[in-house]
DOBA-719062 format. One record per residue (C-alpha): residue number from 1; x, y, z. Coordinates in steps of 0.2 Angstrom, whole numbers, plus 5000, padded with zeros to 4 digits. Layout:
<segus>
+------+------+------+------+
: resi :   px :   py :   pz :
+------+------+------+------+
:  NUM :    X :    Y :    Z :
...
+------+------+------+------+
</segus>
This chain:
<segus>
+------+------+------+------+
: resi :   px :   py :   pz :
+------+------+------+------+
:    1 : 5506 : 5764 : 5678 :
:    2 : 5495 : 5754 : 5688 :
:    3 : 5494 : 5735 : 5690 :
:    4 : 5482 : 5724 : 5680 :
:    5 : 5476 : 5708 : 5687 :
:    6 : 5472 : 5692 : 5675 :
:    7 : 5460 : 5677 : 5682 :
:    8 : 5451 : 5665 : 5675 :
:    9 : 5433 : 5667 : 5677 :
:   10 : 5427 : 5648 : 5678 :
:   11 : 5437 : 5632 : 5685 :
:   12 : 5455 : 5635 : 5676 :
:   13 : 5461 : 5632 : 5659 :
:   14 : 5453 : 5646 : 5652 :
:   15 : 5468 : 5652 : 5640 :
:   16 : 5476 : 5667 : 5652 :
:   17 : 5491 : 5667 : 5642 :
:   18 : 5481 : 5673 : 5628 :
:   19 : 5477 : 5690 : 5636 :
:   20 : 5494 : 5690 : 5644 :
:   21 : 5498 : 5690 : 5622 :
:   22 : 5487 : 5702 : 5618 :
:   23 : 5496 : 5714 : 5632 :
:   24 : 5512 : 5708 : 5622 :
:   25 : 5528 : 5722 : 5624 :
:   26 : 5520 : 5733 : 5633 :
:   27 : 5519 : 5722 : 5649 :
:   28 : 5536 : 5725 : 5660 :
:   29 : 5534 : 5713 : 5672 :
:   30 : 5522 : 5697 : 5674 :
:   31 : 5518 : 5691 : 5693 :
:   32 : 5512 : 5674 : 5698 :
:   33 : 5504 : 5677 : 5713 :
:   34 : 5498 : 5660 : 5720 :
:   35 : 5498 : 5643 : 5718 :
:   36 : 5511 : 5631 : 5712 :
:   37 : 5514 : 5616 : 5698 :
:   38 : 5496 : 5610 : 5701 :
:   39 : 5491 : 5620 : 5687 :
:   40 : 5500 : 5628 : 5670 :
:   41 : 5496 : 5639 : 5656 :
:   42 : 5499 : 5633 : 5638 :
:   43 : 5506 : 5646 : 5625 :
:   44 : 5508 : 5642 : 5606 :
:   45 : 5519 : 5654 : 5599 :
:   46 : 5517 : 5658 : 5578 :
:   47 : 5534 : 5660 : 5568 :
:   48 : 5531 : 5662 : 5550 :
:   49 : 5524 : 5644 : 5545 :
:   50 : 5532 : 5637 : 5561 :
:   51 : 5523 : 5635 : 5578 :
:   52 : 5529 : 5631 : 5594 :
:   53 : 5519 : 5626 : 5611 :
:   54 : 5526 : 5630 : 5627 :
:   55 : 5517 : 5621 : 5645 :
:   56 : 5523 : 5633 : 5658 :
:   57 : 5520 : 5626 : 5676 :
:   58 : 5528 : 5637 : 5689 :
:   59 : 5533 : 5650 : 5677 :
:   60 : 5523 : 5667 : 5674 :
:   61 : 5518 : 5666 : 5657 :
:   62 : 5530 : 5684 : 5655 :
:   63 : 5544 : 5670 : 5654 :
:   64 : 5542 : 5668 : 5636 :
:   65 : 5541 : 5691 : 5631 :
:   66 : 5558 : 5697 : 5629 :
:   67 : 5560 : 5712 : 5639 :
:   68 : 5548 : 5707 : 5652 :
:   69 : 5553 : 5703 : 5671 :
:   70 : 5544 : 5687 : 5676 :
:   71 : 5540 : 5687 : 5697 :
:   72 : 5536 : 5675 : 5707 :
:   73 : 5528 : 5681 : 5722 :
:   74 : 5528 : 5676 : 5740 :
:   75 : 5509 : 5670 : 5738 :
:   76 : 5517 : 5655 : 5729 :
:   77 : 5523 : 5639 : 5734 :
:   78 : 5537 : 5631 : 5724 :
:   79 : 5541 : 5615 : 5720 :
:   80 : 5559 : 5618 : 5718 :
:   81 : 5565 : 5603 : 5707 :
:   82 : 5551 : 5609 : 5695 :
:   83 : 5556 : 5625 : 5695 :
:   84 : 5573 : 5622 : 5688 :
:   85 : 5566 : 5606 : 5678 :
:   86 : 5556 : 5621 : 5670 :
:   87 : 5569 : 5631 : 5666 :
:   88 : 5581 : 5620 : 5660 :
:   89 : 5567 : 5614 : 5646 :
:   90 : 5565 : 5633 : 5644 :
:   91 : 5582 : 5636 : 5639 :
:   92 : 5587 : 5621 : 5629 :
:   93 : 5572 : 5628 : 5619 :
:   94 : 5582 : 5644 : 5618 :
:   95 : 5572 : 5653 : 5629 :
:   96 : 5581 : 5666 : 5642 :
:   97 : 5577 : 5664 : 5659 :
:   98 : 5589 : 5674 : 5669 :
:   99 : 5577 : 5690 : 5672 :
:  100 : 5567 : 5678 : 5682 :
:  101 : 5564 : 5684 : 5701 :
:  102 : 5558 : 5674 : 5715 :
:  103 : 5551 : 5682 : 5731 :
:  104 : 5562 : 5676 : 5747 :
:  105 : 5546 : 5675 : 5756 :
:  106 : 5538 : 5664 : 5746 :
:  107 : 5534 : 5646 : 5752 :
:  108 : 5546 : 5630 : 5747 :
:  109 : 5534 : 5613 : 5744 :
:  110 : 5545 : 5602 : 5755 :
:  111 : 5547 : 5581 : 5750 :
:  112 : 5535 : 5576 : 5767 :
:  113 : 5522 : 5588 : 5760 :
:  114 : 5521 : 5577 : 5744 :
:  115 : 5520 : 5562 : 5750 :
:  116 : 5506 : 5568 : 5763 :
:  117 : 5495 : 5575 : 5748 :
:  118 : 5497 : 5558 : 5741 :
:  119 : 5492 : 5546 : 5754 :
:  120 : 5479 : 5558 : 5760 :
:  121 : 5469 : 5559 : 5746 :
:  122 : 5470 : 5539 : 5744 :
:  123 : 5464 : 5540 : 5764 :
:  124 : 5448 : 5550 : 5757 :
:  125 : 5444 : 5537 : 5745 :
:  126 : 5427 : 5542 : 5735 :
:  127 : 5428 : 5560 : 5746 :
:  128 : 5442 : 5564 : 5738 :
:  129 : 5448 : 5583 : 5734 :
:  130 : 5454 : 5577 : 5714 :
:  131 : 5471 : 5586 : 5719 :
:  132 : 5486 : 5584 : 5710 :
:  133 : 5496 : 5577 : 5723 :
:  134 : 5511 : 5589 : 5723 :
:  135 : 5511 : 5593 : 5740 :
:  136 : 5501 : 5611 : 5736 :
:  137 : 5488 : 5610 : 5749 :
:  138 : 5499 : 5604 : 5763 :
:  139 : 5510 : 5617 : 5761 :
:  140 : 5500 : 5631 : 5761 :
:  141 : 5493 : 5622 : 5778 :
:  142 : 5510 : 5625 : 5785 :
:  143 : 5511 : 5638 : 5780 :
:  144 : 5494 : 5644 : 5788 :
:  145 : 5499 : 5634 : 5804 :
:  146 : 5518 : 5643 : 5805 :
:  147 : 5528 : 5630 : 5802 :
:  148 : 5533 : 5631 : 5782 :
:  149 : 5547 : 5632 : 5775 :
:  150 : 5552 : 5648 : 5764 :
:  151 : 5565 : 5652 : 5751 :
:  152 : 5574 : 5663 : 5762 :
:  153 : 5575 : 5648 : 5777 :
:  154 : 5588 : 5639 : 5764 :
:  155 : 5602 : 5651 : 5766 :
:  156 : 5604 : 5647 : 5783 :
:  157 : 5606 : 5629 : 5787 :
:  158 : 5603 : 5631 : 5804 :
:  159 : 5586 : 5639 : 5803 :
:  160 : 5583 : 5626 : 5790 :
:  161 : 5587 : 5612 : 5800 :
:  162 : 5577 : 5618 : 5813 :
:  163 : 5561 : 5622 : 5804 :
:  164 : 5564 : 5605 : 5794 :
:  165 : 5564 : 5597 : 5812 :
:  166 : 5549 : 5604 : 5821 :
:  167 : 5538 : 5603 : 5805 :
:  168 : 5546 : 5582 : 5806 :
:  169 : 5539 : 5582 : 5824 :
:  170 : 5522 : 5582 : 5819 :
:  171 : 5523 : 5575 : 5803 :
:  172 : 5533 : 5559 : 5804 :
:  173 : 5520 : 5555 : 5820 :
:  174 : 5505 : 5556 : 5805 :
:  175 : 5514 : 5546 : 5791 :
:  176 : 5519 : 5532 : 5802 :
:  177 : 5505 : 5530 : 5814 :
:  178 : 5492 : 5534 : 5805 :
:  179 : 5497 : 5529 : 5785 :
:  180 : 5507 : 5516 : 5789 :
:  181 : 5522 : 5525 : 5778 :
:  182 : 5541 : 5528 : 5782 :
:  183 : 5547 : 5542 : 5792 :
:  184 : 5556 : 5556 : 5783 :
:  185 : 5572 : 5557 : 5790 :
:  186 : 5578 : 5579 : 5793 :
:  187 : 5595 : 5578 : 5786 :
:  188 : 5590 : 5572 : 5770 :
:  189 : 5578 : 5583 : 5770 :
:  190 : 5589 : 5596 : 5775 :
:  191 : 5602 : 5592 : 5761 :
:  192 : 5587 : 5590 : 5748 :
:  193 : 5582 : 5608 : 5750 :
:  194 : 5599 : 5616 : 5752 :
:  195 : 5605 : 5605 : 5736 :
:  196 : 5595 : 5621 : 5729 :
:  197 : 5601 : 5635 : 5737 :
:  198 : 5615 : 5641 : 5728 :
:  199 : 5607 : 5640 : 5710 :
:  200 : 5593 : 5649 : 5718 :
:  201 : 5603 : 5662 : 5728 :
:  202 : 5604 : 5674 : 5711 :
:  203 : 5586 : 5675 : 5707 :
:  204 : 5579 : 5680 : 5725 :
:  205 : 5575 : 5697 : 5728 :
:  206 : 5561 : 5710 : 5740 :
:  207 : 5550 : 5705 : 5725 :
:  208 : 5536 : 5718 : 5733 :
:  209 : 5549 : 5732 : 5733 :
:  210 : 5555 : 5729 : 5716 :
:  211 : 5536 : 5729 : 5708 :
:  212 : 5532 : 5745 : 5719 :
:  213 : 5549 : 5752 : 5712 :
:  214 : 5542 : 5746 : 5695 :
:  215 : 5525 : 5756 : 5694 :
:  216 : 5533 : 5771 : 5704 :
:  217 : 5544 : 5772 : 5688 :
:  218 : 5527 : 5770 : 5674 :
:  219 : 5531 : 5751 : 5671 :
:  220 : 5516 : 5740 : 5668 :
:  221 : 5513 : 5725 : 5679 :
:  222 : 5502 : 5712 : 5676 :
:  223 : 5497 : 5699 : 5693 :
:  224 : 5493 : 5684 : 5686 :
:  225 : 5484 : 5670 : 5694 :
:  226 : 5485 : 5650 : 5694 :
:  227 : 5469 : 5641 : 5694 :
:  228 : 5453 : 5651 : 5694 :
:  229 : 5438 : 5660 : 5700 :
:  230 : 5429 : 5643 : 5704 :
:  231 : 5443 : 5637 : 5714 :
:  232 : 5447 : 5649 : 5724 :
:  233 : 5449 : 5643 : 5744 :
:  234 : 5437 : 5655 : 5750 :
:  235 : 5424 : 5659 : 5734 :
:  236 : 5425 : 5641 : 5726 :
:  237 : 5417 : 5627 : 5724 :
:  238 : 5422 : 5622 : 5741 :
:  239 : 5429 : 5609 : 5746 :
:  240 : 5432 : 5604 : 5730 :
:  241 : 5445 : 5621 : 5727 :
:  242 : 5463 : 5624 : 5727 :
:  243 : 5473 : 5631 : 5741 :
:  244 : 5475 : 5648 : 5741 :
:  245 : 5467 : 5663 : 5734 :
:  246 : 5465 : 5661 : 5714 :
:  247 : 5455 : 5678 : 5714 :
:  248 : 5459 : 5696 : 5713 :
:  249 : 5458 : 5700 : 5730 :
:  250 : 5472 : 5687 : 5730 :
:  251 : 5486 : 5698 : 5719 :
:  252 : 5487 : 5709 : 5732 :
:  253 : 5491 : 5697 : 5747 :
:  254 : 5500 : 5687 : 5734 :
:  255 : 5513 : 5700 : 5725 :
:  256 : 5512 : 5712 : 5740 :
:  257 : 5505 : 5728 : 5729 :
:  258 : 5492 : 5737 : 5738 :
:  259 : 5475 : 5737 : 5730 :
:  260 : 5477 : 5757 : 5724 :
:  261 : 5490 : 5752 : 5712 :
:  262 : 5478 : 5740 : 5703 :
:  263 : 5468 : 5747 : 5688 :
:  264 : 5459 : 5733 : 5680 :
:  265 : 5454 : 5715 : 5682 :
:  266 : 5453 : 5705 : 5666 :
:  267 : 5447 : 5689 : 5667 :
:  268 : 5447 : 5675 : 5654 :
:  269 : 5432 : 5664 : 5652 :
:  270 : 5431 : 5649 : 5637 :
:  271 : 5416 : 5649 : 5624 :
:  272 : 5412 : 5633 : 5635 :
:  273 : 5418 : 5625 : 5650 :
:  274 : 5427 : 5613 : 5659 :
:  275 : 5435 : 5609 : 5674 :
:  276 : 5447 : 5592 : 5681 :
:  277 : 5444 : 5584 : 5697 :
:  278 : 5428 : 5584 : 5708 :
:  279 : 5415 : 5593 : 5712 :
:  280 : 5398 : 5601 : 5704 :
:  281 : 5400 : 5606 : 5686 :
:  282 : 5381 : 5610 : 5684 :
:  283 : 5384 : 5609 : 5661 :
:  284 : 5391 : 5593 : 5660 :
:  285 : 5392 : 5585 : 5645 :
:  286 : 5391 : 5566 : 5650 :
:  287 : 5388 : 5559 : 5633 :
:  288 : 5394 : 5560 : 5615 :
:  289 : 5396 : 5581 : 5615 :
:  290 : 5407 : 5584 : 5631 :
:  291 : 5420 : 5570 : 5620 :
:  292 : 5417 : 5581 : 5606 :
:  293 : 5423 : 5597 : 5615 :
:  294 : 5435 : 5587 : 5623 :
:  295 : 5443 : 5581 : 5608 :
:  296 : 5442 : 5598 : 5598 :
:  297 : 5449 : 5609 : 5612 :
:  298 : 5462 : 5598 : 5614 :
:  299 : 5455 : 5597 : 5635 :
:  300 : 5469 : 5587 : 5642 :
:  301 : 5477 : 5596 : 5658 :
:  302 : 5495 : 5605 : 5654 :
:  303 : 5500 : 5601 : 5671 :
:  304 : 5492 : 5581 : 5675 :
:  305 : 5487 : 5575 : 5657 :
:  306 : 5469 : 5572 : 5665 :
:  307 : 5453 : 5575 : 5653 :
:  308 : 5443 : 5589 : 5657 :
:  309 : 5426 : 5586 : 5659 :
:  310 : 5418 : 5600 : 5648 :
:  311 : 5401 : 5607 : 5647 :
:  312 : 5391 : 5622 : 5640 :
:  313 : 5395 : 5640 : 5644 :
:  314 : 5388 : 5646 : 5661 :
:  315 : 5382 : 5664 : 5660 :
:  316 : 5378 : 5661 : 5680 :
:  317 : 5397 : 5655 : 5685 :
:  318 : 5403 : 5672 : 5675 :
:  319 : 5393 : 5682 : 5683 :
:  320 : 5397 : 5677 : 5699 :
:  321 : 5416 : 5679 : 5692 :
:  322 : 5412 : 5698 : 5688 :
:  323 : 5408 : 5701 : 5704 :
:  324 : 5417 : 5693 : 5714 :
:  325 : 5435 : 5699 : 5704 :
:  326 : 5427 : 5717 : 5699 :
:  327 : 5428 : 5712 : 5680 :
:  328 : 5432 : 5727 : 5669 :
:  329 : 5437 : 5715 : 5654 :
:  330 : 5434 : 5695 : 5649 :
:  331 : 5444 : 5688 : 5636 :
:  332 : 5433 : 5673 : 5628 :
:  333 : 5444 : 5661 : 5622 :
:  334 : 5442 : 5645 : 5610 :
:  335 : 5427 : 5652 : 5602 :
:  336 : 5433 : 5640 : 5587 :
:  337 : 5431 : 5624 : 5597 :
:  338 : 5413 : 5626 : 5594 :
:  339 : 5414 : 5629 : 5575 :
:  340 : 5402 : 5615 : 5567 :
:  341 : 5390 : 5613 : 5581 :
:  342 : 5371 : 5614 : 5574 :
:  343 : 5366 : 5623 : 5590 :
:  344 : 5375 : 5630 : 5605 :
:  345 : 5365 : 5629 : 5622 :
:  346 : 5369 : 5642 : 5636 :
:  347 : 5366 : 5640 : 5655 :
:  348 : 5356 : 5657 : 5661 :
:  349 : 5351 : 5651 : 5677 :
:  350 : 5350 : 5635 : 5687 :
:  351 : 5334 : 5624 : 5694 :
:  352 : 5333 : 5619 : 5711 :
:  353 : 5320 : 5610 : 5717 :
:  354 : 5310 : 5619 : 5708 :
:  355 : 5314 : 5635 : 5710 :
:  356 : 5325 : 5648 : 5700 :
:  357 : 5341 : 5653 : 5704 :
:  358 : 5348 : 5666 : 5693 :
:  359 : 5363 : 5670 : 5705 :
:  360 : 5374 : 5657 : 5711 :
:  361 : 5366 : 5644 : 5725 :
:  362 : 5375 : 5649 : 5742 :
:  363 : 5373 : 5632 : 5748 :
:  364 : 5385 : 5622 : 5741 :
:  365 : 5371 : 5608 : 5743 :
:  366 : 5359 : 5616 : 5731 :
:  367 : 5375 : 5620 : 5719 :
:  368 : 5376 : 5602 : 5718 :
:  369 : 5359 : 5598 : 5715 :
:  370 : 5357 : 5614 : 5701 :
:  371 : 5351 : 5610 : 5685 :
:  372 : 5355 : 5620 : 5671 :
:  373 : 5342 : 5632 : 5662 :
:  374 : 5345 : 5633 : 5645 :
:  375 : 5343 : 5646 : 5630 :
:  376 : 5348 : 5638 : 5614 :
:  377 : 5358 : 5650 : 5600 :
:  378 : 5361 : 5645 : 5582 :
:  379 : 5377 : 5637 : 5579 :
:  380 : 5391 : 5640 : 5563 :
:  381 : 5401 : 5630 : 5551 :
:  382 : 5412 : 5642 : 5543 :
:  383 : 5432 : 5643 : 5548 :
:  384 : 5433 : 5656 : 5560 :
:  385 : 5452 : 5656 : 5562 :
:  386 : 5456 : 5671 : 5550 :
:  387 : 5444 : 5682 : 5558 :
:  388 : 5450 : 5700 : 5566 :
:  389 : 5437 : 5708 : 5570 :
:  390 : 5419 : 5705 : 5577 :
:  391 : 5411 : 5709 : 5559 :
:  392 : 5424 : 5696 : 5552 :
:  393 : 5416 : 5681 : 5560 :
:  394 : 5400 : 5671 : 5554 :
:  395 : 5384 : 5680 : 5561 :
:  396 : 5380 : 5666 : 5570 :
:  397 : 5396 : 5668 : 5579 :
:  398 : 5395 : 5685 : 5582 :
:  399 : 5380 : 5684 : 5590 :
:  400 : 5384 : 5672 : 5601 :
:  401 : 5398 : 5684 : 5608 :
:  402 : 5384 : 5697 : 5611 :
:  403 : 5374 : 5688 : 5619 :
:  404 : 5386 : 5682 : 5631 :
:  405 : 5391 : 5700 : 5634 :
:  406 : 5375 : 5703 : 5638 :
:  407 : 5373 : 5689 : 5650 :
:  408 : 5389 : 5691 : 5661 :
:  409 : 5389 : 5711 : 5666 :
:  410 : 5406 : 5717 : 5659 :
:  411 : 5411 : 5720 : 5640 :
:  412 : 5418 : 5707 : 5631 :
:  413 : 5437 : 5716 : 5624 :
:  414 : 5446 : 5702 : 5614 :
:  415 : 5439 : 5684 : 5607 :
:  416 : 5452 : 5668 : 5603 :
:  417 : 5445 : 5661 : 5584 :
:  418 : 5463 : 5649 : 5585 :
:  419 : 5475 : 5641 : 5598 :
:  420 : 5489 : 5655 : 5591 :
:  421 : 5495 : 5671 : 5601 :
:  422 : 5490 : 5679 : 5583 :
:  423 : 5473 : 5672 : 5582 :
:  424 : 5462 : 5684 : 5594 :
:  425 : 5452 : 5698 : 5587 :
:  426 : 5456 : 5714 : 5598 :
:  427 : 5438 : 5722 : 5601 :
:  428 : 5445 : 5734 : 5613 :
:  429 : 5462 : 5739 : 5620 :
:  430 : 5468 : 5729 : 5637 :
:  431 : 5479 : 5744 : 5641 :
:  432 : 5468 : 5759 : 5635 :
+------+------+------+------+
</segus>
């Protein structure tokens, strides 16, 4: 079988654990393919009349399917005191954890990396990135620079020590000199990181060979990606982006599956938007509607607790997403949220000085300055939860969906009417 990609087709928090859901059983292994504990998926799992929500950070989403082999690919960097924080609140839940897989080659977020996010971004004062502070970017800039640290580097302490050290040269020099802030001293270090190693040992693997071994045998894989379209390093909102490749070109440098194997690219786009942090968000809702959405999607960060600013649905943003990904499926989620709205405006194209652009701006300038075009559709009051199909749902609401189907150049296959891995209506088959 081939690999199926999932993104998210606007600036993160779209819901990709719902179309991980709708995949269900049939998925036999999930990949995180980059990022770290900057960003999470939130999954509310249905039993009878009792629910349960899970906020998975590091973890692939593919934690919480019995029978599934959740992957952490190489293009990740991991925090690893999160990582076992994680699963430690996994399994007092009674969740199983043990089929997790962690690529040697991926990248280990090392203490000096935190603090540097942290004191940085406090250095950049009103030019600041909005990070998370968790030691992401710097990382992934040692990595880039070759002086990282990977999982693999814990089982030797020597090469540990030694990478530990030279990173130290460089980095102590910057804390002190430069941020006024105490020098990280290596065997600490040293003995932080390999306080880890022997819990870890048993869950690292070739995790490239085992998914190639996987598909070779007709399993189904499923790449999926922290953050989102928006954020990506190179087609984001940059510099107001995340650190690696949140994209689909990303799953292949991130898992290590060539880009044969992959099938199709879903991505998950909300019936609105939002986004946490800085940068241009060209539908923001400053005033009394953005709360409204706020407080009905529930738009608090899984991962940092921050509000999302929301806004109304950008037809532009996911256009850009379907070709930037090669989109063969969106999964619209929290179409609910906008039950009881009188009329639900949607950005078709953007202003800038006074000139139409219905692609997005190449100058991050204009993108900034953008002002939204609008095309105003009809809103709905009825509950929409218990709706299955497309001709279940309130004409109003329906239409909405087509419209936006229309607008963003790939067929919309399942809708979210409810916040529960049983509330979607399935308009076509993920795995046809």
């Amino acid at each position: 079988m081939p690999a199926i990609v999932l993104v998210g087709a606007q600036w993160g928090d779209e819901g990709k654990g719902k179309a991980t859901d709708l995949l269900g059983s049939r998925v036999d292994a999930v990949v995180k393919f980059n990022g770290g504990n900057n960003a999470g998926h939130t999954i509310v799992i249905r039993d009878g009349g009792r629910s349960e929500k899970f906020a998975l950070h590091l973890l692939p989403s593919g934690i919480l399917t019995p029978g599934c082999v959740p992957v952490i690919g190489n293009g990740v960097v991991i925090d690893l005191g999160v990582l076992f924080e994680e699963i430690d609140g996994l399994r007092a839940r009674g969740v199983d954890t043990s089929a997790l897989v962690v690529s040697g080659s991926a990248h280990v977020i090392a203490p000096y990396n935190r603090t540097l996010d942290k004191v940085t971004e406090r250095f950049l004062g009103s030019r600041r990135i909005g990070t998370t502070g968790r030691g992401i970017g710097p990382t992934y800039a040692d990595k880039m620079s070759r002086i990282g640290i990977r999982v693999q580097d814990l089982f030797d302490e020597d090469v540990l020590r030694a990478k530990v050290s030279g990173a130290l040269n460089v980095k102590n020099q910057i804390l002190v000199k430069i941020y006024n802030r105490k020098a990280f001293d290596v065997e600490a270090v040293v003995a932080e990181l390999r306080g880890y190693a022997e819990r870890l040992a048993p869950m690292v693997a070739d995790t490239s060979l085992l998914l190639e071994r996987m598909l070779s045998g007709g399993k189904t894989v499923v790449l999926e990606a922290g953050q989102a379209t928006l954020l990506d390093v190179d087609h984001g909102t940059y510099p107001f982006v995340t650190s690696s490749n949140a994209t689909a070109g990303g799953a292949c440098t991130g898992s290590g599956i060539p880009p044969m194997r992959i099938s199709s690219v879903i991505a998950v786009v909300k019936a609105y938007t939002t986004r946490v942090g800085e940068g241009p968000f060209p539908t923001e809702l400053l005033h009394e509607k953005g709360e409204l959405l706020r407080l009905a999607g529930a738009e608090f960060g899984t991962t940092t607790g921050r509000p999302r600013r929301c806004g109304w649905f950008d037809a532009v943003v996911a256009r850009y997403a379907t070709r930037i990904n090669g989109v063969t499926d969106f999964v619209l989620t929290k179409l609910d949220v906008l039950t009881g709205m009188g009329e639900v405006p949607v950005c078709v194209a953007y202003e800038v000085d006074g000139v139409r652009h219905d692609e997005l701006p190449t100058n991050q300038a204009d993108f900034a300055r953008a002002t939204p075009i609008y095309e105003t559709f009809p809103g709905w009051s009825e509950d929409i939860s218990a709706a299955r199909s497309l001709d279940d749902l309130p004409r109003n609401a329906r239409d909405y969906v087509l419209a936006l189907q229309g607008m963003i150049g790939a067929p919309i296959s399942a809708v979210g009417v409810g916040p529960g891995r049983d509330e979607t209506i399935a308009v076509r088959d993920l795995l046809r």
